[in-house]
RODO-2510 file (C-alpha; in nm, 4 decimals, decimal comma):
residues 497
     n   res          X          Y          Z
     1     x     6,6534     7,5315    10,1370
     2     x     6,3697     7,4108     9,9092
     3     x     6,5425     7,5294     9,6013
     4     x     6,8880     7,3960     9,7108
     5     x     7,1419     7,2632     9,4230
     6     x     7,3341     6,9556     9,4462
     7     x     7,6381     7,0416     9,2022
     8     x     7,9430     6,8129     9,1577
     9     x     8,2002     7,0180     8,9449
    10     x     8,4754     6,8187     8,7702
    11     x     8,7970     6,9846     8,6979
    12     x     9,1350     6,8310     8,6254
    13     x     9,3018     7,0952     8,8692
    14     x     9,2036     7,2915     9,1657
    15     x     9,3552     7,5511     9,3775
    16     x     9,5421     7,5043     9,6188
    17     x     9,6199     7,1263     9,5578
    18     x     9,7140     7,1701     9,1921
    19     x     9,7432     7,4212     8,9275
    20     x     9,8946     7,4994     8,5829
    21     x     9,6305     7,7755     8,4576
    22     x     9,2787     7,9420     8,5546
    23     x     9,1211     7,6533     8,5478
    24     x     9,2477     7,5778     8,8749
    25     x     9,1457     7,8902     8,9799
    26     x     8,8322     7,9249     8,9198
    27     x     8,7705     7,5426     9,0195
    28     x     8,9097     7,6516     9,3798
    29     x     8,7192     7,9847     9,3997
    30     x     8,3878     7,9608     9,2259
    31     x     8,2657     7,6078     9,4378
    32     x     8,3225     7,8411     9,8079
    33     x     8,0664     8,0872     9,6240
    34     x     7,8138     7,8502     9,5231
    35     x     7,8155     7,6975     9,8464
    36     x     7,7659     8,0886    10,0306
    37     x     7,4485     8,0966     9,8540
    38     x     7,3654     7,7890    10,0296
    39     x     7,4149     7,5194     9,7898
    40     x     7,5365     7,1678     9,8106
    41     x     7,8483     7,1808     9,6302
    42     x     8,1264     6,9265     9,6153
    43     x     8,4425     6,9472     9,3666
    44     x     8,6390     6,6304     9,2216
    45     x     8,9973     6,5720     9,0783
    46     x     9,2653     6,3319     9,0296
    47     x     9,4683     6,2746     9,3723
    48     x     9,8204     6,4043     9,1877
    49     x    10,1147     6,2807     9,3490
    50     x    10,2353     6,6270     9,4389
    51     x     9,8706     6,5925     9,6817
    52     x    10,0450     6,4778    10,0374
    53     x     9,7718     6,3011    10,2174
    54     x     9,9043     6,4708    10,5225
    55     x     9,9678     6,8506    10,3981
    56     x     9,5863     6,8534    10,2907
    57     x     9,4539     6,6513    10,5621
    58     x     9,2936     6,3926    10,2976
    59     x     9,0625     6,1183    10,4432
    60     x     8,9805     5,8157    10,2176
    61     x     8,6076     5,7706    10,1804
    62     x     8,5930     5,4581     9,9543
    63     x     8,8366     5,1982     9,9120
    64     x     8,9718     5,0757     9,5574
    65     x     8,6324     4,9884     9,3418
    66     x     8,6342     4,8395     9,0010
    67     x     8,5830     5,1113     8,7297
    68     x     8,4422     5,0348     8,3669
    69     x     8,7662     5,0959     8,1643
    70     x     8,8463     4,9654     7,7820
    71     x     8,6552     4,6960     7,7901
    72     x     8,8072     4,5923     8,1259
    73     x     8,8305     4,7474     8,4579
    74     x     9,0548     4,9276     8,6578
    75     x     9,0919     5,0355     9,0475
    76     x     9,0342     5,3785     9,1522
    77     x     8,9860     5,4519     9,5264
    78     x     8,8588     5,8216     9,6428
    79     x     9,0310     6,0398     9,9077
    80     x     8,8885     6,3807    10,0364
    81     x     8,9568     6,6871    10,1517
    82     x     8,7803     6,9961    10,1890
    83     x     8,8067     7,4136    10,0596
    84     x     8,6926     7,6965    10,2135
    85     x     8,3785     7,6786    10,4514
    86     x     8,4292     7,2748    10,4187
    87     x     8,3215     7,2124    10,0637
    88     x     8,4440     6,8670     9,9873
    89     x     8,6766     6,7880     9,7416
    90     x     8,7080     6,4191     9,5835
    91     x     8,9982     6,3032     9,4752
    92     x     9,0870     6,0255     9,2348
    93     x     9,3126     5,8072     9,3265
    94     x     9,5135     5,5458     9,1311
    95     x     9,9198     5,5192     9,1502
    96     x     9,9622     5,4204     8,7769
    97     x     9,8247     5,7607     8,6203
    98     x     9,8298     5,9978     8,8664
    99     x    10,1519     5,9466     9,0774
   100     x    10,3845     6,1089     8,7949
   101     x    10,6241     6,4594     8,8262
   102     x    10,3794     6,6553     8,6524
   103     x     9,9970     6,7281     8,5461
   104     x    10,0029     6,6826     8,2026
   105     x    10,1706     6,6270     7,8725
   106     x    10,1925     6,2285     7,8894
   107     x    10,1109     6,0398     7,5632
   108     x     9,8435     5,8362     7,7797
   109     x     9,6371     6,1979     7,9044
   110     x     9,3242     6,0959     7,7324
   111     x     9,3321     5,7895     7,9360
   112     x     9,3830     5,9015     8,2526
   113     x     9,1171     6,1642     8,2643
   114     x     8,8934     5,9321     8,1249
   115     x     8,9631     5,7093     8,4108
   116     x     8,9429     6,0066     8,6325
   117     x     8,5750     6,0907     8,4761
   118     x     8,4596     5,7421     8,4910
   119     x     8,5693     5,6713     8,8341
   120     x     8,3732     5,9583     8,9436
   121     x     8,0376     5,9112     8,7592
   122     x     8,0570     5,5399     8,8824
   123     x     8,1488     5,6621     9,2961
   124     x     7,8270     5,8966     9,3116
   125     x     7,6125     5,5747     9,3649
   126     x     7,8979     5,3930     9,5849
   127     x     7,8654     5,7639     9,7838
   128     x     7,5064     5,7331     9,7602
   129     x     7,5184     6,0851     9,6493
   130     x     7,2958     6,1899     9,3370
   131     x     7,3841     6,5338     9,2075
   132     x     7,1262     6,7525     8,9951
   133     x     7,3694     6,8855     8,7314
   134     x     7,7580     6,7958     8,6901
   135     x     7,9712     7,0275     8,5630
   136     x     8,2557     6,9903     8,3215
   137     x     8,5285     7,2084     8,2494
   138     x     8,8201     7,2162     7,9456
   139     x     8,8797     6,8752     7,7241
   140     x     8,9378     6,6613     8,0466
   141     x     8,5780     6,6287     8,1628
   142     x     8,4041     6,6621     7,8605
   143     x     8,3258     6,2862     7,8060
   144     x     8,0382     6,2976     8,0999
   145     x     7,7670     6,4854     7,8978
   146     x     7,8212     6,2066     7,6308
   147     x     7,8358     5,9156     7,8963
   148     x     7,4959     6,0250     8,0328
   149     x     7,2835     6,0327     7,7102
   150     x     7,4107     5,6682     7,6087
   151     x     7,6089     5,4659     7,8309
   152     x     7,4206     5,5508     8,1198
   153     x     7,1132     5,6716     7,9755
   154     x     6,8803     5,3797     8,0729
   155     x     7,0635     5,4165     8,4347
   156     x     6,7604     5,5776     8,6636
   157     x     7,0427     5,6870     8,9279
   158     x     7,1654     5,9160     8,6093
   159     x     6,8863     6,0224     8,4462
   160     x     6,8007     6,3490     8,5932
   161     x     7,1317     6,4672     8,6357
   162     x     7,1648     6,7562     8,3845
   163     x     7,5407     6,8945     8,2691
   164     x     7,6696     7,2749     8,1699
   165     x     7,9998     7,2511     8,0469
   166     x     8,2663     7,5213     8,0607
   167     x     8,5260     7,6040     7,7793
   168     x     8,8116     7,7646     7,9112
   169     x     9,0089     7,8113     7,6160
   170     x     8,8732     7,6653     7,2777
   171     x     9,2485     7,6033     7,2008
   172     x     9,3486     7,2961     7,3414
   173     x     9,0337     7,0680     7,2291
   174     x     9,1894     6,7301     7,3141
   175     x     9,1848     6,5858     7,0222
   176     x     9,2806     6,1833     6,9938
   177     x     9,1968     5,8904     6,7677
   178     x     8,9791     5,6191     6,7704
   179     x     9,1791     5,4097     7,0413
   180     x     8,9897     5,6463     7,2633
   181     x     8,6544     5,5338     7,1567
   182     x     8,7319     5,1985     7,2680
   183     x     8,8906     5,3157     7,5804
   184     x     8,5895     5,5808     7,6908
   185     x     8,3365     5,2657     7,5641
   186     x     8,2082     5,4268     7,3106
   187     x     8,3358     5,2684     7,0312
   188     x     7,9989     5,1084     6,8915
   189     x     7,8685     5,5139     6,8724
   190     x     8,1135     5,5397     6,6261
   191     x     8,2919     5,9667     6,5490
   192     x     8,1029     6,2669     6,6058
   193     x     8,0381     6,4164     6,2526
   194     x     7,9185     6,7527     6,1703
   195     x     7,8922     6,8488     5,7595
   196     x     8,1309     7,1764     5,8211
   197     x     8,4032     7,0389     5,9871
   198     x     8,5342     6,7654     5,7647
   199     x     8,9026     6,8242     5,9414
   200     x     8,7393     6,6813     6,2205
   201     x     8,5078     6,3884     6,1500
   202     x     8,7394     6,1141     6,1688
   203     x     8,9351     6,2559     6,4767
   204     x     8,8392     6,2381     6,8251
   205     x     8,7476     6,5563     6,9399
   206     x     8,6721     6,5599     7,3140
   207     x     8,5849     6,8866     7,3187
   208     x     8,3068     6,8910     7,0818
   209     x     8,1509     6,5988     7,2399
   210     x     8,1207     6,8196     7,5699
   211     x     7,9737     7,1207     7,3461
   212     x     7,7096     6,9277     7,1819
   213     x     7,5988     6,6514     7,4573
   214     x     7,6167     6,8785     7,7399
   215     x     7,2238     7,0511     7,8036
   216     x     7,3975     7,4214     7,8367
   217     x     7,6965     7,5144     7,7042
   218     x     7,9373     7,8005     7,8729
   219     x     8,2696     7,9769     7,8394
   220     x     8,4168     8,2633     8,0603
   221     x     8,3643     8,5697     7,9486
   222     x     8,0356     8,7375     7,7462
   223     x     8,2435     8,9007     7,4681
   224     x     8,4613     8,5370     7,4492
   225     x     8,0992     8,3606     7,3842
   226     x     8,0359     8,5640     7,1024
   227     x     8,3813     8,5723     6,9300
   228     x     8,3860     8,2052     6,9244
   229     x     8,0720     8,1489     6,7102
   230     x     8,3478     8,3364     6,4339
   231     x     8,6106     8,1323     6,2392
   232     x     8,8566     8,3975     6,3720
   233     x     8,8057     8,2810     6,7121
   234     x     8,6074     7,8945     6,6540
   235     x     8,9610     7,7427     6,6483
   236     x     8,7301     7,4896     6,3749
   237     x     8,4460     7,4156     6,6134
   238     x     8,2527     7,7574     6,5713
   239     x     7,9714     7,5591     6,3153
   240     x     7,9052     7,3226     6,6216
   241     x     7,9439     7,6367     6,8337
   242     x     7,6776     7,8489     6,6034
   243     x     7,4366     7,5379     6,5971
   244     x     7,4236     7,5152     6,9852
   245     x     7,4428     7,9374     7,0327
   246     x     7,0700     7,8825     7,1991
   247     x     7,2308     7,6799     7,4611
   248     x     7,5594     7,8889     7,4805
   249     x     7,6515     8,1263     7,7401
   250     x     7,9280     8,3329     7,9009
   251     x     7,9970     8,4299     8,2491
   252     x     8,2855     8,6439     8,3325
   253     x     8,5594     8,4162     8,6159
   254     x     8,6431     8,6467     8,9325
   255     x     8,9468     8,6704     9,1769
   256     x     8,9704     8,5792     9,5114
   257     x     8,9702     8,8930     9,7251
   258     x     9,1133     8,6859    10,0157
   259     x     9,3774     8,6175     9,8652
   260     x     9,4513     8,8556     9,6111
   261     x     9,4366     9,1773     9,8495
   262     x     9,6835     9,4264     9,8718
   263     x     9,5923     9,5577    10,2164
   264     x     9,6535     9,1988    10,3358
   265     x     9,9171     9,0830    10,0793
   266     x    10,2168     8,9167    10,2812
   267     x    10,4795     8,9328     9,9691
   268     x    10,4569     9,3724     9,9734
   269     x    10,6852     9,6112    10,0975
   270     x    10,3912     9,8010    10,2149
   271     x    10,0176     9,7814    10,2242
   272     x     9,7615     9,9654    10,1222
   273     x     9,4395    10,0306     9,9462
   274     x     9,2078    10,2626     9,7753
   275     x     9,2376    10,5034    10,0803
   276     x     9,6025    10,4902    10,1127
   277     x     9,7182    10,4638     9,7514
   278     x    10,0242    10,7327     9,8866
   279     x    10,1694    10,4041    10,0477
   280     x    10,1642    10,2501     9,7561
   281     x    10,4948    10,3886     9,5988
   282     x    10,6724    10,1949     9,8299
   283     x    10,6190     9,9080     9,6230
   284     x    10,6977    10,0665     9,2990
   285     x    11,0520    10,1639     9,4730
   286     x    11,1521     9,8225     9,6261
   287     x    11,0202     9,6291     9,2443
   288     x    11,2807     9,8773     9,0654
   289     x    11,5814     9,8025     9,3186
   290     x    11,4292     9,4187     9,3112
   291     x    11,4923     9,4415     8,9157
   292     x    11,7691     9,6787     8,8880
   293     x    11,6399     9,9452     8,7815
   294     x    11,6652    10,3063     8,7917
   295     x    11,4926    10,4399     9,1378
   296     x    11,2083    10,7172     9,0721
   297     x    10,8303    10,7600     9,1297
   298     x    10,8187    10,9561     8,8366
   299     x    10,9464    10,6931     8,5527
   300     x    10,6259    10,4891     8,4274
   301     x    10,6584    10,1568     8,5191
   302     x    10,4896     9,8880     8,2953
   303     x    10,4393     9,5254     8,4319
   304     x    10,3897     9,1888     8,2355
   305     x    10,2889     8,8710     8,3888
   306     x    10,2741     8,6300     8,1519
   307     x    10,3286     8,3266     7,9148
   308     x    10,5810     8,4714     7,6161
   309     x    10,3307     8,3386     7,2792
   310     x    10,2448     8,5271     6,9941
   311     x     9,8963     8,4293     7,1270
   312     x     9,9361     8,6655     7,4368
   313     x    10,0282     8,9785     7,1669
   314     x    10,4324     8,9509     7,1795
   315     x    10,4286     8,9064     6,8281
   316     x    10,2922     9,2809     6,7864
   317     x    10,4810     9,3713     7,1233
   318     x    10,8088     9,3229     7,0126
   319     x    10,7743     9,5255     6,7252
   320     x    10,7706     9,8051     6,9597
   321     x    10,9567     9,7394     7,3005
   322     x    11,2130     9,9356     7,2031
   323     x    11,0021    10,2575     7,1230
   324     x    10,7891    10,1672     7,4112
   325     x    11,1396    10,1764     7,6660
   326     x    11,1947    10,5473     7,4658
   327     x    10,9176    10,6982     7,5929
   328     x    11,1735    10,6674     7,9116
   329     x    10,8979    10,3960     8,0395
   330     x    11,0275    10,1480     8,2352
   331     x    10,9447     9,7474     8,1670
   332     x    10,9773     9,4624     8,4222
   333     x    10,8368     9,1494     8,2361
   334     x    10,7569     8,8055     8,4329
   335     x    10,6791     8,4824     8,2784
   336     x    10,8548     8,2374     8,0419
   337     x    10,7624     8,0885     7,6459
   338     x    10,8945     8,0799     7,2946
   339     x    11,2610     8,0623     7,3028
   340     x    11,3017     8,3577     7,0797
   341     x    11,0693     8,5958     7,2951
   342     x    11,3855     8,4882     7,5770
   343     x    11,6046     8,5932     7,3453
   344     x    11,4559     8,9047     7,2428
   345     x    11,4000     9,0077     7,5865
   346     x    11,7241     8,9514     7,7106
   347     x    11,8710     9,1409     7,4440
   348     x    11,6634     9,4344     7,5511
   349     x    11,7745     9,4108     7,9027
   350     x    12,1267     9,4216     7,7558
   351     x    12,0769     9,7245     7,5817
   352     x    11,8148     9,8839     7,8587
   353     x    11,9588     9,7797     8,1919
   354     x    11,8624    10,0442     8,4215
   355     x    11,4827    10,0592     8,2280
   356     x    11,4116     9,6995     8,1687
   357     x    11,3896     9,3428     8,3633
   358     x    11,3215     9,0126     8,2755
   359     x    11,2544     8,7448     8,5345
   360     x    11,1887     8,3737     8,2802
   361     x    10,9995     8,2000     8,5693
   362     x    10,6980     8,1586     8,7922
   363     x    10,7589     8,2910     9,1168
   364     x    10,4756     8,3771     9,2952
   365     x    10,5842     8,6277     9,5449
   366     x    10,7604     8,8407     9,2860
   367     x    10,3887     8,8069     9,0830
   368     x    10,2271     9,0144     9,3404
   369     x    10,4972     9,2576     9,3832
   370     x    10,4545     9,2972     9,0162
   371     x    10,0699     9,4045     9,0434
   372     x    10,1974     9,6080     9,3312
   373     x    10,4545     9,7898     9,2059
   374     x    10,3990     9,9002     8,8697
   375     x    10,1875    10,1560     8,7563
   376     x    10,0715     9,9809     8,4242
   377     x     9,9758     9,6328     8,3485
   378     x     9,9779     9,5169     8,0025
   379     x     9,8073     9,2476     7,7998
   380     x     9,7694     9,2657     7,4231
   381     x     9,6536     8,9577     7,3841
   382     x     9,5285     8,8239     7,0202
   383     x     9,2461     8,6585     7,2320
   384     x     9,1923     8,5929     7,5803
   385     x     8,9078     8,4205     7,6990
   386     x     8,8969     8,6013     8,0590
   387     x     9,2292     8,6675     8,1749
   388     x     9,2755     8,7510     8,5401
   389     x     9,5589     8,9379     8,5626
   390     x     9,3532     9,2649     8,4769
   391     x     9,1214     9,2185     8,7053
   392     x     9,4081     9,1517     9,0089
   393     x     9,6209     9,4484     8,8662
   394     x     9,3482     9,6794     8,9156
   395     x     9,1932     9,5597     9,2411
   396     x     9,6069     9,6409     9,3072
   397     x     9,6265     9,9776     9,1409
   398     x     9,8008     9,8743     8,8569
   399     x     9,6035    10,0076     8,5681
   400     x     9,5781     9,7929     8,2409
   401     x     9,6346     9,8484     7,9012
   402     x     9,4257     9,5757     7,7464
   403     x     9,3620     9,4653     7,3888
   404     x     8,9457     9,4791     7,3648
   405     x     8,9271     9,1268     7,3513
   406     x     8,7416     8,8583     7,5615
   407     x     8,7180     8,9270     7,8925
   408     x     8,9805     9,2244     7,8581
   409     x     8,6636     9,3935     7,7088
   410     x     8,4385     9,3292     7,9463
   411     x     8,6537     9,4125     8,2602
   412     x     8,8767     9,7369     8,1566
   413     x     8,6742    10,1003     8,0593
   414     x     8,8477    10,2441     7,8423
   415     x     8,9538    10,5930     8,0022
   416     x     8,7497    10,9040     7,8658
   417     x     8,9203    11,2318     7,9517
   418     x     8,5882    11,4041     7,8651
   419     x     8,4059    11,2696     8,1620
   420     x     8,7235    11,0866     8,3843
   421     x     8,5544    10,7553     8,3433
   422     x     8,7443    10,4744     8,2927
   423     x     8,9541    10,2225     8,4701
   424     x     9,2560    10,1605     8,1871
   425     x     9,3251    10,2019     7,8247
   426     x     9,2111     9,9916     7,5933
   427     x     9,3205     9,9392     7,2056
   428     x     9,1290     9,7222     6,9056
   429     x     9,3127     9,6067     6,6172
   430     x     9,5371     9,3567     6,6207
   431     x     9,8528     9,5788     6,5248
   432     x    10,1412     9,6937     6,6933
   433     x    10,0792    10,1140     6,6121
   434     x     9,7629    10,0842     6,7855
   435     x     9,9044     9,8873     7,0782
   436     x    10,1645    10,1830     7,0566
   437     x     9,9322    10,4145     7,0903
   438     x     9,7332    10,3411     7,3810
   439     x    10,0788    10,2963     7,6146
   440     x    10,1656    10,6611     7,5020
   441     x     9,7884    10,7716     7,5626
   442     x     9,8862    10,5874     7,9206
   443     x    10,2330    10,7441     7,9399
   444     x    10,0938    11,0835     7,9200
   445     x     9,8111    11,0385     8,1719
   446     x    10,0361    10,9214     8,4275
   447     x    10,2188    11,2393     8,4396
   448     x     9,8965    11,4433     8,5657
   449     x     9,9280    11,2057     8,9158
   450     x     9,5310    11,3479     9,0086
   451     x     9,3591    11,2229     8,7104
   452     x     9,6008    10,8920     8,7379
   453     x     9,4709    10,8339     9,0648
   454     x     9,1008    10,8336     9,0028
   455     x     9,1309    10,5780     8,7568
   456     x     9,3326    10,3688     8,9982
   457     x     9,0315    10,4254     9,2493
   458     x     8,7788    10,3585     9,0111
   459     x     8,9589    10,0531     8,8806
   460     x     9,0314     9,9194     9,2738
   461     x     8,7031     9,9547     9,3840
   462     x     8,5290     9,7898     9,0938
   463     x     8,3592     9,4619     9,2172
   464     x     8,5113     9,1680     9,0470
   465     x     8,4316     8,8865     9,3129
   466     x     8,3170     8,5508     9,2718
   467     x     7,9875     8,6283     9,4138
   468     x     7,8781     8,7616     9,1275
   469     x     7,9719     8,5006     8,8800
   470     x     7,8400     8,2738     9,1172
   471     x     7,4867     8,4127     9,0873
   472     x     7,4879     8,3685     8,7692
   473     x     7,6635     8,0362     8,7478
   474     x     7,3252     7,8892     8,9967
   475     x     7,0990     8,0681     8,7203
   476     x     7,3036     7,8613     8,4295
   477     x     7,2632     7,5452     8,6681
   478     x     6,8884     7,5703     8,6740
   479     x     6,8669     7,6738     8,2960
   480     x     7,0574     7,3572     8,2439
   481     x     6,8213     7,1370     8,4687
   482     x     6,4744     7,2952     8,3172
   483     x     6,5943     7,2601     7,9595
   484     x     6,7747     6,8953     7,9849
   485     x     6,6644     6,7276     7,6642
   486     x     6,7600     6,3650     7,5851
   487     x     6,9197     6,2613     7,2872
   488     x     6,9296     5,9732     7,0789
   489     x     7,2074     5,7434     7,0741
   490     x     7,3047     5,7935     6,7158
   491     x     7,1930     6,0846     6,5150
   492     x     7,2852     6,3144     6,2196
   493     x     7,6000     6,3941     6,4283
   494     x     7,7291     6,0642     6,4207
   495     x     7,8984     5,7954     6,2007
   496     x     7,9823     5,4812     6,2856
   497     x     8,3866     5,4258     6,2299
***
């Protein structure tokens, strides 16, 4: 193809090698799209030790090399394997900061995906392959767009490469101190500085260096773009965010229809889809004996997936279980959190045992027999920058009752009994009454099973693939490449330490 991308996307997890969050998702989904549309697409990560060279079939492609590290250098070899329709995926590799129990949480984090950034930027020439645009996603990656407008700058092997850069929660920033500096090499550029964030000047704040050196800035969901230019939802970087809203863009994540499919699903009691939805009760039967709870296709059955934070609404949510589990709704609630949301839940299930079940884990299977089996999915969340879990419960027949937040908003019609359109119910202030509200506005539709049904059609057969986003990820790629501006090395933004 004349017009054909090269696109390295960096990502510190990546379905199905590693995940803790979306992230992983959408690193493991959206790079199969990209490449449909007949792009040259290649993912990189750290090789985890969890990675088994032989489960994943991984093939080393260079042998240790000497990357630029605190002054110093360090070894980092690269191992690949491939996703989907063989898009490769680079891996990272170095014992010392990768070969631990878990992903993250380690007091040295900022060093190791710095390592993990800088090995990569520094194998593209040892690959002898020179990407148009890199893309960066969450705090890990976002040292690159600041790498290639000064370190490498006067490189000519970097200096067309253009970056977008993806927030996928504003929450966790990565923020560090000057050791960092020193360790990324960029101690002599001294701390970003902006004049309305004085919290933040004499911090590193990894994140804000990816918002303001990389040439387009992104995050996953249209309605999230625009909160975060608020202080509500800025989490302190929204004057940085308003200053680069020409360059700032949001494009909603999608699920993977091959695996998240309920006429293929392997963990149901029965499949189904849009045409069979009768089948479908099946599931709703074996999730109530699976939790213990009273047998009936007539008792509403609500379904959380989730992590237990006020963050995620249980701060307005427990205010009301109790009235909620009066309606005679019934509640089976997966995830795990605060200790006190444990605590509160447990108590319920004590006092509600044939109407309420609390699993405090992650267990996959029981996940999709969740989105199978209940008849509601809810997710008052205080913000969500996408969320998935709508989008799967639907595509499932599990119709949400979403706070009209994020991507919430922008996935889940709010259900009109005037004209039958609609695809789940959707509340807007932050407060537990109106959360209350829209479960007995769902409570009460369910009981006319026609009108329930069309919105479980209309939600299952609305189009939430990646081949969408991916569209319009290509048209943020080429924005990136026709605007890429240079910057100077020091600037009103900076101060030297």
């Amino acid at each position: 193809m004349a017009d054909q991308l090269k696109i390295l996307i960096l990502a510190a997890e990546v379905v199905p090698f590693a995940k803790t969050g979306g992230l992983a998702d959408v690193a493991g989904s959206l790079p199969k799209a990209i490449q449909a549309l007949g792009h040259d697409v290649r993912v990189a990560m750290p090789r985890y030790g969890r990675i088994q060279p032989d489960k994943f079939h991984l093939e080393t492609v260079l042998e240790p090399f000497d990357v630029p590290m605190d002054h110093t250098t360090a070894p980092a070899g690269l191992m690949q394997a491939t996703i989907g329709a063989g898009v490769p995926v680079y891996m990272v590799d170095n014992r010392s900061y990768f070969d631990r129990e878990a992903i993250y949480m380690y007091p040295d984090d900022a060093e190791r995906f710095i390592f993990f950034c800088r090995a990569m930027v520094e194998a593209l020439k040892r690959l002898d392959w020179q990407p148009d645009l890199i893309h960066c996603n969450d705090w890990h990656t976002a040292v690159v767009p600041n790498w290639l407008k000064t370190v490498y700058r006067d490189d000519p092997f970097y200096a067309d490469i253009a970056t977008v850069y993806t927030i996928h929660n504003l929450a966790y920033q990565g923020i560090f101190g000057y050791r960092v500096l020193e360790i990324a090499g960029l101690d002599t550029l001294g701390f970003q500085y902006h004049p309305e964030m004085a919290d933040l000047n004499e911090v590193v704040d990894l994140m804000a260096r990816g918002i303001y050196w990389a040439d387009v800035v992104n995050t996953v969901s249209e309605t999230y773009a625009q909160e975060i230019l608020t202080s509500e939802y800025g989490e302190r970087l929204d004057p940085l965010l308003r200053d680069r809203r020409d360059r700032l863009f949001g494009i909603l994540n999608g699920i993977d229809y091959d695996t998240a499919d309920p006429a293929t699903d392997p963990y149901l009691a029965a499949r189904y889809d849009a045409a069979s939805l009768e089948r479908r009760q099946e599931n709703k039967l074996a999730l109530q004996r699976e939790a213990n709870l009273s047998e009936s296709p007539d008792l509403p059955l609500i379904g959380i997936i989730s992590r237990l934070t006020d963050s995620k609404g249980f701060d307005i949510l427990a205010d009301v279980a109790d009235h909620i589990l009066d309606l005679g709704a019934q509640l089976v609630l997966l995830g795990t959190g605060e200790q006190h949301y444990h605590e509160l839940f447990s108590r319920m299930v004590q006092h509600y045992p044939s109407q309420a079940a609390i699993f405090l884990t992650f267990n996959a299977p029981l996940t999709q027999r969740i989105y199978a089996g209940s008849d509601m999915f809810l997710m008052p969340s205080r913000f969500e920058p996408c969320g998935t879990g709508q989008m799967i419960a639907m595509h499932y027949g599990s119709v949400p009752i979403v706070r009209a937040t994020g991507g919430l908003a922008d996935t889940v019609q709010d259900y009109d009994p005037r004209t039958g359109l609609g695809t789940g119910f959707v509340f807007k202030p932050y407060d537990r009454w109106a959360l209350f509200a829209a479960i007995v506005r769902a409570v009460e539709t369910f009981k006319h099973r026609d009108v329930w049904r069309q919105i479980q059609v209309q939600g299952m057969t609305a189009d939430f693939s990646w081949s969408q986003s991916a569209v319009k990820y290509v048209d943020l790629y080429q924005r990136a490449i026709a605007s890429r501006m240079p910057r100077p090395a020091l600037d009103k933004y900076q101060v030297r330490p």
